[in-house]
Backbone bond lengths (Angstrom), bond angles and torsions (degrees), N, CA, C in turn:
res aa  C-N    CA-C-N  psi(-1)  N-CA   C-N-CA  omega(-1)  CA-C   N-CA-C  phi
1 X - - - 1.450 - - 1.533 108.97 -
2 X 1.201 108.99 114.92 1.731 112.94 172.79 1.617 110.61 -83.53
3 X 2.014 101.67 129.04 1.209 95.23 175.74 1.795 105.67 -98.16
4 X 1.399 84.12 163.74 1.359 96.15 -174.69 1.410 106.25 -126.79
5 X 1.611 111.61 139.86 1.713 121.92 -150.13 1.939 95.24 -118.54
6 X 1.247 105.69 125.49 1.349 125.36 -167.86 1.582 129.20 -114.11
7 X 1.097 129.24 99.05 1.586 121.40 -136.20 1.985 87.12 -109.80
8 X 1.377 110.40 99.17 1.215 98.73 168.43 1.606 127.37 -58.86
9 X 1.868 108.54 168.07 1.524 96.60 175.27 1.266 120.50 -68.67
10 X 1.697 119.62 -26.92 1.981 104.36 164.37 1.699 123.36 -57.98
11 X 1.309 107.50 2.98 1.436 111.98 -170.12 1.288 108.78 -92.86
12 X 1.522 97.79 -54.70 1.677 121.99 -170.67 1.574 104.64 -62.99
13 X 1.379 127.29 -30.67 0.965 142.92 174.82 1.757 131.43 -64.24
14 X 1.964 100.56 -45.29 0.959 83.60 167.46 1.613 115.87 -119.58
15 X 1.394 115.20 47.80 1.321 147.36 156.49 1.660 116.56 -76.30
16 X 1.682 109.36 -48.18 1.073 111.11 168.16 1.887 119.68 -93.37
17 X 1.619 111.48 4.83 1.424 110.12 173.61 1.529 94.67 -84.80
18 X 1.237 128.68 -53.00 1.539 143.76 154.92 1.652 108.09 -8.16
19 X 1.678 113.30 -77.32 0.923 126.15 158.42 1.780 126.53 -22.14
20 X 1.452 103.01 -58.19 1.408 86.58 -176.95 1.367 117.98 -121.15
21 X 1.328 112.23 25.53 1.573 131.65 150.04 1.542 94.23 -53.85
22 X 1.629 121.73 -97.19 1.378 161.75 172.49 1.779 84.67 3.25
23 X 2.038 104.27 -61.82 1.732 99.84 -161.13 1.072 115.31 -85.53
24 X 1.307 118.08 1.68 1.501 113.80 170.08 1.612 117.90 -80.91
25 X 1.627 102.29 -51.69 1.636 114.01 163.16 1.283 125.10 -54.99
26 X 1.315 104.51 -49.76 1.739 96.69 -159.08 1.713 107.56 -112.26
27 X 1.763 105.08 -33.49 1.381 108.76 -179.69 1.245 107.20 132.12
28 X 1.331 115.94 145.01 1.368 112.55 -178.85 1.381 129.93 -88.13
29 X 1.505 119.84 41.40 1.225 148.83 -178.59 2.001 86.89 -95.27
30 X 1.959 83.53 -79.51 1.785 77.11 -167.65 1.194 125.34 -69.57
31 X 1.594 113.13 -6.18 1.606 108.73 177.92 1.442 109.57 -66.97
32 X 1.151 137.07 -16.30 1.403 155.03 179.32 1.438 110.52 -75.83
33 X 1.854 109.32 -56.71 1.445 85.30 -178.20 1.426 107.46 -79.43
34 X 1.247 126.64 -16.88 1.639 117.12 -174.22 1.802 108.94 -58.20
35 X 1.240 109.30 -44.73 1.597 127.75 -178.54 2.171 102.15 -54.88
36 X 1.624 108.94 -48.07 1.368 107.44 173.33 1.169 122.11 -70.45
37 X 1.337 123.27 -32.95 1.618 117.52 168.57 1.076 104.82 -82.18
38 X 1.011 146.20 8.30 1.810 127.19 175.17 1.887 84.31 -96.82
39 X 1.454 116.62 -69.49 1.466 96.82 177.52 1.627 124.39 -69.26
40 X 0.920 110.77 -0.12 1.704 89.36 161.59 1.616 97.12 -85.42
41 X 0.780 127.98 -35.84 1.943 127.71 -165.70 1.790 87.52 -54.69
42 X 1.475 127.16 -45.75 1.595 120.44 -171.87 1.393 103.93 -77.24
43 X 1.172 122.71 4.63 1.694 126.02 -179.53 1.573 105.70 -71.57
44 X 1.573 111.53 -38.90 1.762 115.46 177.94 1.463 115.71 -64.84
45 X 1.560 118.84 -15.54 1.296 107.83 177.43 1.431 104.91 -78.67
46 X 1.290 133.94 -21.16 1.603 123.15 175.12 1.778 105.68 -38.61
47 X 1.488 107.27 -60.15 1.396 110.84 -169.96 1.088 109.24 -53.13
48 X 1.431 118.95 -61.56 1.626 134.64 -137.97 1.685 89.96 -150.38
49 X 1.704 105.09 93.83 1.345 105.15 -167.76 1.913 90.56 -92.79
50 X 1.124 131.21 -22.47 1.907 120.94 156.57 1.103 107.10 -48.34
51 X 1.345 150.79 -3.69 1.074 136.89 -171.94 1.121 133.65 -32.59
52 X 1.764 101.23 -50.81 1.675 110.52 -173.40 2.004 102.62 -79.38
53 X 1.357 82.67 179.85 1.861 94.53 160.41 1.207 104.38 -95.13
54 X 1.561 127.25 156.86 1.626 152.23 116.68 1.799 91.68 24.85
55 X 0.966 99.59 120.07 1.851 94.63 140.28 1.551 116.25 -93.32
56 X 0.742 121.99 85.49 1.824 114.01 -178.92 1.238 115.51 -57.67
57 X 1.605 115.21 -26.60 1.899 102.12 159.54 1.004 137.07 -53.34
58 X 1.767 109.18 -29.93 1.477 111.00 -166.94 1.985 90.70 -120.88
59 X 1.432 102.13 51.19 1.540 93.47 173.68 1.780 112.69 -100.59
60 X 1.198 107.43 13.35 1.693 111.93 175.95 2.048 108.39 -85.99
61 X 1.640 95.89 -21.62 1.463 107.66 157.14 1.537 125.87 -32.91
62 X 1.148 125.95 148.31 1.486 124.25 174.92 1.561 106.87 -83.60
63 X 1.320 100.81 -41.11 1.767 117.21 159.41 1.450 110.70 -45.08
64 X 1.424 111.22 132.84 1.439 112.02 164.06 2.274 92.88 -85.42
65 X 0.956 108.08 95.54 1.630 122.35 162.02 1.670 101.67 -55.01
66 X 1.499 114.19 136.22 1.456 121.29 144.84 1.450 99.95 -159.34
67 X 1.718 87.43 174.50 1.605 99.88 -162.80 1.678 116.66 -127.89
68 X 0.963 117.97 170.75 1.699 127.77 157.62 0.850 99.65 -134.98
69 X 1.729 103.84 149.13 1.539 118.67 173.57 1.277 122.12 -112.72
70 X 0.912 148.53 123.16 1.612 156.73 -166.54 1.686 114.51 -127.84
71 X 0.949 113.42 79.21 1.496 129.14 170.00 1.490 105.92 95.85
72 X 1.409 117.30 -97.38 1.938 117.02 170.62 1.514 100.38 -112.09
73 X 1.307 109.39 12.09 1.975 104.25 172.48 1.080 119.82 -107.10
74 X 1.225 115.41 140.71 1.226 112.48 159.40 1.789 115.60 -107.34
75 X 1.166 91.66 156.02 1.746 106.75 -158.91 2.039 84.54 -106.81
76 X 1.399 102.03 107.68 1.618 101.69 172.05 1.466 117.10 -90.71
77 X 1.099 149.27 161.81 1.290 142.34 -174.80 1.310 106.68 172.26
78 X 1.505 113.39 153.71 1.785 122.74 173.22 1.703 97.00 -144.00
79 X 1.227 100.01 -179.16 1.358 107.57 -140.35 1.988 90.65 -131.70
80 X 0.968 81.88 147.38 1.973 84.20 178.52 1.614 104.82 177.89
81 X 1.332 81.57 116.15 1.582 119.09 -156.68 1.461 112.79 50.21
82 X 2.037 98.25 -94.96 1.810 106.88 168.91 1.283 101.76 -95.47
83 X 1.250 133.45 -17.55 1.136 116.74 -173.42 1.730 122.27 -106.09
84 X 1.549 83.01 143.56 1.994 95.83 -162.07 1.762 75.74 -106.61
85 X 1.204 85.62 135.94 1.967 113.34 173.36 2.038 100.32 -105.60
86 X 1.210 104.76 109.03 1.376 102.89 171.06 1.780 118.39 -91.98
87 X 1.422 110.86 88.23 1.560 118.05 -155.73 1.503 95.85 -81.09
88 X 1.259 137.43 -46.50 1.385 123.81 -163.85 1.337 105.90 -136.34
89 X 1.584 120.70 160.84 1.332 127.08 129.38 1.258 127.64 -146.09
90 X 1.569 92.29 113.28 1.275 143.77 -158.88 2.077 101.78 -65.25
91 X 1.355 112.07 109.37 1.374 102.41 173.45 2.025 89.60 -87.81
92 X 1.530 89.72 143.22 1.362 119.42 -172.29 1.471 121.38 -70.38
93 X 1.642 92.35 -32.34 1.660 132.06 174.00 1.473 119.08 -42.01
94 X 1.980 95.54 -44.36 1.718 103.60 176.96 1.495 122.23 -74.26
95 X 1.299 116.71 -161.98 1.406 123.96 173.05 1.686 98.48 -87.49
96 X 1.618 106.25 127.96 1.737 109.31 171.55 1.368 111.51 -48.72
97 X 1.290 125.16 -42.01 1.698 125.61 -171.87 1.716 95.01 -59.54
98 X 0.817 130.52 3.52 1.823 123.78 179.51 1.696 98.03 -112.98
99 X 1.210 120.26 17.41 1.361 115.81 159.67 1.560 120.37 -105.00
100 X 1.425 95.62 -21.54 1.632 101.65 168.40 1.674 109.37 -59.47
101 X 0.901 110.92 -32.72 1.813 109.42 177.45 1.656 112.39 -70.80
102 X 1.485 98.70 41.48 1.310 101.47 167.75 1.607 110.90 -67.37
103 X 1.904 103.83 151.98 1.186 108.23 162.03 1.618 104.44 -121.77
104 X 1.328 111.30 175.30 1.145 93.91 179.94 1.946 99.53 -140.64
């Protein structure tokens, strides 16, 4: 069974707030690689889509939520059937209670 990896619009969104945080500060050299290691880091759920741990913040969810972390993000995601839904990425930096404002 091939899984297939699904980047919601709260994702895509703050992928590109990410994005141009990074090119305003640092340049749009590193806003690029920061943006490739966060998606290559979601490349391991193809294999081994358990990969991450539990989010226990967002365990009042109907979703079983888990995450990877890749530098100060965390990469949120749940799993249904083949398909992995990539709902957030979560800078680590903020207050956790601002991850409950998941969308999905």
């Amino acid at each position: 069974m091939e899984i297939k990896i699904f980047w919601s619009a709260l994702a895509e969104d703050q992928l590109k707030n990410i994005f141009d945080y990074y090119k305003e500060v640092a340049g749009e050299r590193i806003a690029k690689r920061i943006i490739n290691q966060i998606a290559e880091r979601v490349t391991i759920l193809e294999k081994n889509p358990r990969a991450g741990q539990k989010e226990e913040l967002l365990k009042e969810y109907s979703e079983e939520f888990r995450y990877l972390v890749e530098s100060n993000y965390k990469i949120i995601y749940w799993i249904n059937s083949n398909i992995i839904t990539i709902s957030s990425v979560f800078d680590c930096q903020q207050n956790p209670e601002k991850m409950k404002e998941l969308k999905k």
